[in-house]
N, C-alpha and C positions, 0 to 999 in steps of 0.2 A: 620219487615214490608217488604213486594215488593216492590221495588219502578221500574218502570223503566224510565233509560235516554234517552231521543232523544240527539245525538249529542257527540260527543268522541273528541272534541274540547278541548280549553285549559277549556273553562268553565265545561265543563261535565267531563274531566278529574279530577278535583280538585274537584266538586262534589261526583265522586265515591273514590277521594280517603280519604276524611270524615268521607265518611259512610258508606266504605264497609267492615267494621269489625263487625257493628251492624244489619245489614241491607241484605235483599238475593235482590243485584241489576241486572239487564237484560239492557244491553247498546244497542242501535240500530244507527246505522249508516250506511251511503254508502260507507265509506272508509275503505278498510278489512285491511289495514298496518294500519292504528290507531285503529282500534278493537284487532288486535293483540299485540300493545303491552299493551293496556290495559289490556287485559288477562292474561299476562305476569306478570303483577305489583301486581295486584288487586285480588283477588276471586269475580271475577265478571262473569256474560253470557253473552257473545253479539252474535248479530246478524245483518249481513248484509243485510240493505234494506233501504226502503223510511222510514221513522217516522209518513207519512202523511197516508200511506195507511192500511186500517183496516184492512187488512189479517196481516201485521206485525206487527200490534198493537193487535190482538189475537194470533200470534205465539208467543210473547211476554209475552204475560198472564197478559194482561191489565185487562179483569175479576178479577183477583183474584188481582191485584195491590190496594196499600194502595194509592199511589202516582204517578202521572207522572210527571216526568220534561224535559218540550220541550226546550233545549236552545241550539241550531244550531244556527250559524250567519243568517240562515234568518227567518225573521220575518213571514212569511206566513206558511211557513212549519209549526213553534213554534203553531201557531194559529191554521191551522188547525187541527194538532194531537189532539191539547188539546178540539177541537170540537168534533172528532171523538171517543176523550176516553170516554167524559161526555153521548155520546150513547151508545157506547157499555158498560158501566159501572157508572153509575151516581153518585155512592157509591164514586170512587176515586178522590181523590185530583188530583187540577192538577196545576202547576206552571211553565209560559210564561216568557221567556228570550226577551223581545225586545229590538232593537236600534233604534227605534221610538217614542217620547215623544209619539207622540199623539193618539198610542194603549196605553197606559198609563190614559191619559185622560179618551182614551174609556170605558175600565175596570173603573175608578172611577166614571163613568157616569150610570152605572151597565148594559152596554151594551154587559158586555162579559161576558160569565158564567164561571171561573177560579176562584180559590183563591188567588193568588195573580199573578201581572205582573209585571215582573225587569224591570226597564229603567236603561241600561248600563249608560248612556248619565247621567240619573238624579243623579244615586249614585255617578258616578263621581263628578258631579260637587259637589252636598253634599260635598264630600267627600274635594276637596277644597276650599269650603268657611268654612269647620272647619279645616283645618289646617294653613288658614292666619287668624282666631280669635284666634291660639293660635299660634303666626309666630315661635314657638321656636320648635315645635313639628314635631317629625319626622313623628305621623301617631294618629289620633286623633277618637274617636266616641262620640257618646250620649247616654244614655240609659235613660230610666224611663221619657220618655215623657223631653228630655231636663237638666233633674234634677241631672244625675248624667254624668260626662265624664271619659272618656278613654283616657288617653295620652301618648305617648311612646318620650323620650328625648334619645338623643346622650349627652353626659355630653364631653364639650368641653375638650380636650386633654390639652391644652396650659389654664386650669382655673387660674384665676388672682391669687386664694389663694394658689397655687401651689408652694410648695419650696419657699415663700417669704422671702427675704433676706437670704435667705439657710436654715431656721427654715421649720422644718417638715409641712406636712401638714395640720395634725389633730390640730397642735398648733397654727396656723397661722387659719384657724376654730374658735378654742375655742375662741380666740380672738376677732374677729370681731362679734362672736354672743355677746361677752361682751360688745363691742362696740353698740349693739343694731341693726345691720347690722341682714339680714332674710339670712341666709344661711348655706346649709347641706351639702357641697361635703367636703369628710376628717373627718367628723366628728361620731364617732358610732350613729347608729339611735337613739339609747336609749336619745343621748345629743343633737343633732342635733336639729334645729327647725323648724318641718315638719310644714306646710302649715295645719291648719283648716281643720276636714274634708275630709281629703285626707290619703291615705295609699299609703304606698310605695309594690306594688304587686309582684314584679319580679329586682331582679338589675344580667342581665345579662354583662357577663365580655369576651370578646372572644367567645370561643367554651363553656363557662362554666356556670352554673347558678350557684347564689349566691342567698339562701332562705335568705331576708330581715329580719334576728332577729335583736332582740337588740343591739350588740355586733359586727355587721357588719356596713361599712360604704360603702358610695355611693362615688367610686373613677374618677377622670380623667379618660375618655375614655371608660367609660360605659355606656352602654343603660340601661336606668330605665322604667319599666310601671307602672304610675299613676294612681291610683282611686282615686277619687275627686268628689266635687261641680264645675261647673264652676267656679266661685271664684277661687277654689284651685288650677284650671288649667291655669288661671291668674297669681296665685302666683309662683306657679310653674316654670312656664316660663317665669317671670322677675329672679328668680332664676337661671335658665340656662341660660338667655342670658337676663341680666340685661338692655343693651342698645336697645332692640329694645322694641319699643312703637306699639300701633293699627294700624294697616296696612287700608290704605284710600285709595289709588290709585295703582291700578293694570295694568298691561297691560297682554294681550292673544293674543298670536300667535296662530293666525288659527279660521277660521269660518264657521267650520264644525258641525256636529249636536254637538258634544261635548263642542267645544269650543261656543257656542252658547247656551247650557245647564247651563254653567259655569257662562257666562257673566251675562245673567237674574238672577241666584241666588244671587250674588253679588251687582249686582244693587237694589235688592231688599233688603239687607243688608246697603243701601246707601253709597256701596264705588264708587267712581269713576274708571269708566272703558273704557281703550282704546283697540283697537281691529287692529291688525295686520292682513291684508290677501291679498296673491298675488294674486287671482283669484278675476277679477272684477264682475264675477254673485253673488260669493257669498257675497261680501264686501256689495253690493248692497244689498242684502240680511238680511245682518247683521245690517245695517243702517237701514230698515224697521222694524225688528223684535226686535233691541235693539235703540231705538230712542234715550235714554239720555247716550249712549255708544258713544265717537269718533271714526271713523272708517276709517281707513288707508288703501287703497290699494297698497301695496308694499310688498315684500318679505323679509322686516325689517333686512336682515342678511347686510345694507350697514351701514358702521361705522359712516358716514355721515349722513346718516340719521336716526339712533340713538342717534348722539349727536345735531342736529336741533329741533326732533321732542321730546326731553328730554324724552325719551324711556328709556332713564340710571337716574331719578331721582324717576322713580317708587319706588314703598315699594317692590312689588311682579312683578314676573310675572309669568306666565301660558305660558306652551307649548304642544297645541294641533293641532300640524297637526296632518296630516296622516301618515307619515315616521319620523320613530326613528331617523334616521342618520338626518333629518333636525332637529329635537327636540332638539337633542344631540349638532349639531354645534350652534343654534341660544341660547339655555340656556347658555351655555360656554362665545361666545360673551357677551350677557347682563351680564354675570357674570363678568366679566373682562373688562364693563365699568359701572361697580360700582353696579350693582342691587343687592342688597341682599340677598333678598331669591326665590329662581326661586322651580318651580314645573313642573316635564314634566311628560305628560300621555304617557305611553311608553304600543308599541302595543304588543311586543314579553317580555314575562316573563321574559326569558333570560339574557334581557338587563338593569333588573331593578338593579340589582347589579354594572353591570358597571357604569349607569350612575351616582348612590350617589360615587362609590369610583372614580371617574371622577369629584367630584369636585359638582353635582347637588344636592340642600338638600334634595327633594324630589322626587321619582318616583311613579307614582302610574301606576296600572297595571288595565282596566276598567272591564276584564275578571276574576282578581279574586276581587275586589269589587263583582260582579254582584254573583258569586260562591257563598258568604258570606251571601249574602239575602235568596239564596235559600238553602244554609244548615240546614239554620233554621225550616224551615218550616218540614225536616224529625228528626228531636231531636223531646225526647220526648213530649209530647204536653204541657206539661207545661211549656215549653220553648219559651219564646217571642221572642227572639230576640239572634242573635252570629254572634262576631267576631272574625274574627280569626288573630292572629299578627305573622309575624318573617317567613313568609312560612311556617304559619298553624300550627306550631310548639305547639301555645298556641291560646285558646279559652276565648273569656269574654262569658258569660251565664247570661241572665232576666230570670230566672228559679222561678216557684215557690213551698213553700212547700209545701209536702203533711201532712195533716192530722195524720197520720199515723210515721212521720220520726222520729227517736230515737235521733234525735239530738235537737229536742223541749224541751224547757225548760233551758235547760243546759248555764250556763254561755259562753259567748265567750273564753274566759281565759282558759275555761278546755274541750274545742273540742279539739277531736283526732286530734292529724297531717295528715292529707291527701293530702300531695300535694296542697291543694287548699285554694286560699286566698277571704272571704267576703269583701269583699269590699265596699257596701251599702246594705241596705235594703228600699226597699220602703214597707209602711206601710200604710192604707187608702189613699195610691195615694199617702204621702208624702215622700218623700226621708230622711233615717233616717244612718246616717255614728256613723257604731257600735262602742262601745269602751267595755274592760274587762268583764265588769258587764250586759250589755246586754243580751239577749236570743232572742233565736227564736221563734215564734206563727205560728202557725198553718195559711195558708191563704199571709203570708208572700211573698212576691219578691224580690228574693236575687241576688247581682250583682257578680257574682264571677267568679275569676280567674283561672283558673285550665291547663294544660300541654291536648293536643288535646288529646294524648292516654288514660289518665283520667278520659274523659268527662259520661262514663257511668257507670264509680264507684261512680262521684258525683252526676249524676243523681241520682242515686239509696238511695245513703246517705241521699239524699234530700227529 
């Protein structure tokens, strides 16, 4: 398919670099040093120019485009491209990048004619009120309407079953599952007691991947991704980090659209929410548009007034200003007057490395959140829904099957090896977590795991 990008940003960047090994993409931008190295990376075309103006939008070959996707940091440009492609070409899809809830709104009010519009703001914040329902998880989603989750664990280095009393791991394991204790680190999968409902998709180890067979175990110091029920992702995460309970009381640094995106979702989850922000327009602000949120005018980096206003007895806290470097110092501080588990929206990609091996549990980045919605939308069309984990490295896929697919009928047990792990199927709408003896039907939605370079063998298989 054509698609073309407006925008060679970080978002348009990690969009063409998705899907430009399937795909004949044409990038349009005003900035010819980010076009170039675009060009550099990618087998892509660009072109220097507006995105808004329909001479570059037919020098582009918007006619003949499957797709447009507008997502430049501004909101008006994103808009009107995607006005100007729906004329000159009505046929093409078109997909709006906003940082505006309320073109978001607009579009659900079916006041815009586009197929879909991102709100940076709203995936963000999704994005953490599912990672304090599972506070153990380093990076979490939903698929199938709720019914099935995604969850990615760091498996603590220092685990309690760890060389107990100098006795091995795996025996100090066997152990306490005899004791009747719920727990798999040390233990080969096969013995292990995997959580209900849940597969183990991936147990990455350093630089290495480790295919979760029987005969392998989930070690101190590894990152594991979860397929699961809620439930499992429950279980799961009192399994990694047994002492923490449901996160009720949050604090948010900053009350900017993000942090402001963030708070409403939250409150609407009935946790309580307090709201850090130097800037008295916006506090003020924030106080109107989040009524049952307490709202703090201060710059919350004084120690004092951390320890008065019990900002250190939070479960969580959120850090959404607008600069990293203050993200980066005020998570640190709450970190180191007791908070828990801190989350910072970190604005440079860059930095999202530094700040987890700096001691932050969570980084999220809003521009590849927003990337992830619209990747979707160019996979093949039977593809609902992808996430992408680890810097894109790996894709989850709501794929469904064709009619047609040679892999119908066949036992679970005796599918080919392909790289790629099922992980639920949803069935008449219901979420159904396979076991040996299972098969596939025709009509199926299957949740699967697969390595991003993959993605269009499994499509295909599919």
């Amino acid at each position: 398919m054509k698609i073309v990008v407006i925008g060679a940003g970080q978002v348009g960047s990690t969009v063409v670099e998705a899907l430009h090994d399937e795909h004949d993409i044409t990038v349009i931008d005003l900035d010819e040093e980010r076009l170039s190295a675009l060009a550099e990376r990618f087998d892509a075309a660009v072109l220097v120019g507006n995105g808004a103006s329909r001479r570059i939008l037919e020098e582009a070959g918007i006619r003949k485009a499957g797709l447009l996707i507008a997502c430049t940091s501004r909101d008006e440009i994103n808009i009107i491209a995607s006005i100007f492609s729906k004329r000159i070409s009505p046929e093409t899809k078109a997909v709006v990048r906003t940082t505006d809830e309320e073109y978001l709104d607009i579009w659900h009010e079916r006041e815009l004619d586009v197929e879909l519009v991102v709100s940076s703001e709203r995936e963000t914040a999704l994005a953490v009120s599912q990672l304090i329902g599972v506070p153990a998880a380093r990076q979490t989603d939903v698929f199938a309407e709720g019914q099935v989750q995604i969850v990615e664990f760091d498996v603590d280095s220092g685990d309690r079953l760890r060389q107990q009393a100098g006795r091995p791991l795996a025996e100090a394991a066997l152990q306490a599952a005899d004791q009747g204790e719920e727990h798999v680190i040390g233990l080969p999968l096969r013995q292990a007691q995997i959580p209900p409902n849940s597969k183990v998709a991936s147990i990455i180890r350093g630089d290495t991947i480790v295919v979760p067979r029987g005969d392998e175990a989930i070690e101190p110091g590894d990152r594991i991704i979860i397929i699961g029920s809620p439930e499992a992702a429950q279980a799961w995460s009192r399994i990694i980090a047994p002492t923490e309970s449901r996160v009720e009381d949050v604090v948010i640094y900053g009350a900017g659209r993000t942090g402001l995106a963030t708070a409403r979702v939250l409150v609407e989850q009935g946790i309580r929410v307090r709201i850090v922000e130097a800037n008295r327009e916006r506090a003020n602000k924030a106080a109107e548009e989040v009524p049952t949120a307490r709202v703090f005018c201060a710059s919350g980096m004084d120690e004092e007034f951390i320890e008065r206003e019990r900002i250190n007895k939070a479960q969580a806290a959120v850090f959404a200003m607008r600069d990293d470097a203050k993200n980066h110092y005020a998570a640190t501080l709450v970190k180191l007057h007791g908070v828990p588990f801190t989350i910072a929206i970190v604005h440079d990609a860059r930095s999202v490395e530094v700040f987890e091996r700096a001691g932050i549990d969570v980084a999220l980045n809003p521009r590849l959140i927003t990337a992830e919605e619209i990747v979707r939308f160019a996979h093949d069309p039977r593809t609902q829904q992808v996430t992408m984990l680890e810097g894109d490295r790996f894709e989850i896929l709501d794929i469904t099957v064709r009619p047609e697919s040679k892999l119908l009928g066949t036992p679970f047990r005796d599918l080919p090896q392909t790289g790629a792990l099922i992980g639920a199927i949803v069935r008449e709408g219901k979420a159904v977590f396979p076991h040996g003896d299972d098969v596939l039907l025709p009509g199926d939605r299957v949740i699967v795991f697969t390595e991003s370079k993959r993605v269009p063998i499994v499509e295909q298989a599919l």
